[in-house]
C-alpha positions in Angstrom: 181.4 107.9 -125.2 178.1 109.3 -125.6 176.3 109.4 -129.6 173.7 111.7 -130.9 172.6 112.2 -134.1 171.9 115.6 -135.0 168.3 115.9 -133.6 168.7 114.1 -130.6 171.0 116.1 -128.0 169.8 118.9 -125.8 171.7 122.3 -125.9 173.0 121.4 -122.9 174.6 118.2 -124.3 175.8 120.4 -127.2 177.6 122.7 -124.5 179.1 120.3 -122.9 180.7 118.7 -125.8 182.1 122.1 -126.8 183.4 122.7 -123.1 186.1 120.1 -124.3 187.9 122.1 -126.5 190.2 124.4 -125.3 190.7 127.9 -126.1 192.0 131.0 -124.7 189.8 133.8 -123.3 189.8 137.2 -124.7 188.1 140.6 -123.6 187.1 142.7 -127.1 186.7 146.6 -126.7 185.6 149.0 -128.4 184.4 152.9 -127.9 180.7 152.7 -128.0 178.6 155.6 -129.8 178.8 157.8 -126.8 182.5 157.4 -126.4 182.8 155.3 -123.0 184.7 152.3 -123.2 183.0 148.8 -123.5 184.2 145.3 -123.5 183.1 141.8 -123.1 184.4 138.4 -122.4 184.6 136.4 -125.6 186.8 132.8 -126.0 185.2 132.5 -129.6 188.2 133.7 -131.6 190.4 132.5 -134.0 193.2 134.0 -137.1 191.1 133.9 -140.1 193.6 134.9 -143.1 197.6 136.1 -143.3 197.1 138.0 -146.1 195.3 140.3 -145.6 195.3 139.9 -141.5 192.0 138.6 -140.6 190.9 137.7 -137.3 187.3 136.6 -136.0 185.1 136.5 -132.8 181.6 135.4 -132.1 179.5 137.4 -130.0 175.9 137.0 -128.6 173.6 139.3 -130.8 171.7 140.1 -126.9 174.8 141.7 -126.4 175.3 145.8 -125.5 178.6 145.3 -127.6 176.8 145.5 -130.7 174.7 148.1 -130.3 175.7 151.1 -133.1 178.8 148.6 -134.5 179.3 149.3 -138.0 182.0 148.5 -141.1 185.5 150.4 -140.2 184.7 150.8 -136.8 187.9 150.2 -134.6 187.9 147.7 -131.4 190.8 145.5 -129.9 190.8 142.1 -128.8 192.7 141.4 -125.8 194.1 138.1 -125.4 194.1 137.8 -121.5 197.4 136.6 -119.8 197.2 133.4 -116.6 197.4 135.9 -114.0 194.3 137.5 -115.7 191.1 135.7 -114.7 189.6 138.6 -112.8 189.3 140.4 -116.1 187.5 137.5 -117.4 184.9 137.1 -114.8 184.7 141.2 -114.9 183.5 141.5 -118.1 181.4 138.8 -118.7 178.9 140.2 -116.7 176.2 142.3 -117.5 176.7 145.6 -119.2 177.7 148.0 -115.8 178.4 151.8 -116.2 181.6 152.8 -114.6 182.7 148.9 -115.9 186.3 150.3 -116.7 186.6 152.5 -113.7 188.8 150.2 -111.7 190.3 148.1 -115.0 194.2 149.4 -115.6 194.0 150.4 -119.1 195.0 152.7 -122.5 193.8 154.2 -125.8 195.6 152.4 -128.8 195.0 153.5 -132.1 191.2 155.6 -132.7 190.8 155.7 -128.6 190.6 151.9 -128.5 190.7 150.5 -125.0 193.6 148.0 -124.4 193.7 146.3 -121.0 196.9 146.6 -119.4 198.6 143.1 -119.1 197.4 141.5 -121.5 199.6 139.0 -123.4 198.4 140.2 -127.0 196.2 143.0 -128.2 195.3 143.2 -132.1 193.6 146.4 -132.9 191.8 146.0 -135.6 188.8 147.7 -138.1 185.3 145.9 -138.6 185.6 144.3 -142.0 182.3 142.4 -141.8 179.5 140.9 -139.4 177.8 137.9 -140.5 175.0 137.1 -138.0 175.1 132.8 -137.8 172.3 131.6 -135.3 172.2 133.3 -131.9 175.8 135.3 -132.9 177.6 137.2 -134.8 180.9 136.9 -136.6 182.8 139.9 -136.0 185.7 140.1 -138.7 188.1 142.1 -138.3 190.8 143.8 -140.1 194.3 143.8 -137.8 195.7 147.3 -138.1 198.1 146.7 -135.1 199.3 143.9 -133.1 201.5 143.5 -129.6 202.5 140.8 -127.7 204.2 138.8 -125.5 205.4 135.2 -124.7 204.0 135.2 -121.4 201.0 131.9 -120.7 197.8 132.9 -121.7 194.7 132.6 -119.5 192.9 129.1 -120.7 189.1 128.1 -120.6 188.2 124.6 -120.9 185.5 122.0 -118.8 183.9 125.5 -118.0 186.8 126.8 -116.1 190.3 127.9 -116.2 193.7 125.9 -116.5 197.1 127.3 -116.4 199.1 126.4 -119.3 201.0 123.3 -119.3 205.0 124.0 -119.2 207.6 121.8 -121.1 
């Protein structure tokens, strides 16, 4: 096992330590100020409080996502089910126009995009940014939830695993 202390690791090194963990792999949406749909690839989320429902995600302030956000403004995270890794890829490119012309999805609650197929979607209102080095801490306020008990779609060693069975 490699050691650093805290001013002796590249970013690099950094990323690769955090590549270990596993998470799942969301897409967020949200109607942007024009009204088109947007989304983008995000595995930075987590349940923040039960009472009241809080959820988080970290997004890149360089991203389009961002642009015109603001307190009580709806958007939907979409936990992404195995079968799902297109969607991943797909939206974590560059912001396209026309990027949910071929995407199979609905308006929830306020127009909110939700991506058909996806194992959970919490819609939820903005309930505060906090901007934390090169990101953002969306919090969100769930207003709705669905889901499923179908495998999620899992990142880990920079690509994706299906979910171990019992």
């Amino acid at each position: 096992m490699s050691k650093h202390g805290s001013d002796s690791f590249t970013s690099a090194e950094f990323r690769a330590a955090c590549a270990l963990f596993p998470t799942g792999v969301t897409v967020v949406t949200r109607l942007m100020p024009d009204q088109k749909p947007h989304g983008v690839t995000v595995s930075s989320f987590a349940s923040l409080s039960l009472h009241p429902p809080l959820v988080l995600v970290c997004i890149d302030l360089r991203s389009f996502f961002l642009k015109g956000l603001t307190e009580g403004d709806a958007f939907a995270i979409n936990v992404l089910g195995e079968d799902q890794e297109h969607l991943s890829i797909h939206f974590s490119k560059p912001r396209e126009e026309g990027r949910f012309r071929d995407v199979l999805w609905h308006e929830g609650e306020r127009g909110v995009p939700l991506l058909a197929g996806a194992v959970a979607t919490f819609q939820c209102e903005l309930n505060r940014g906090v901007d934390a080095g090169d990101h953002r801490i969306i919090i969100g306020t769930v207003r709705r939830l669905e889901y499923s008990k179908l495998p999620p779609l899992l990142w880990c060693h920079g690509c994706y695993h299906p979910m171990a069975r019992h």
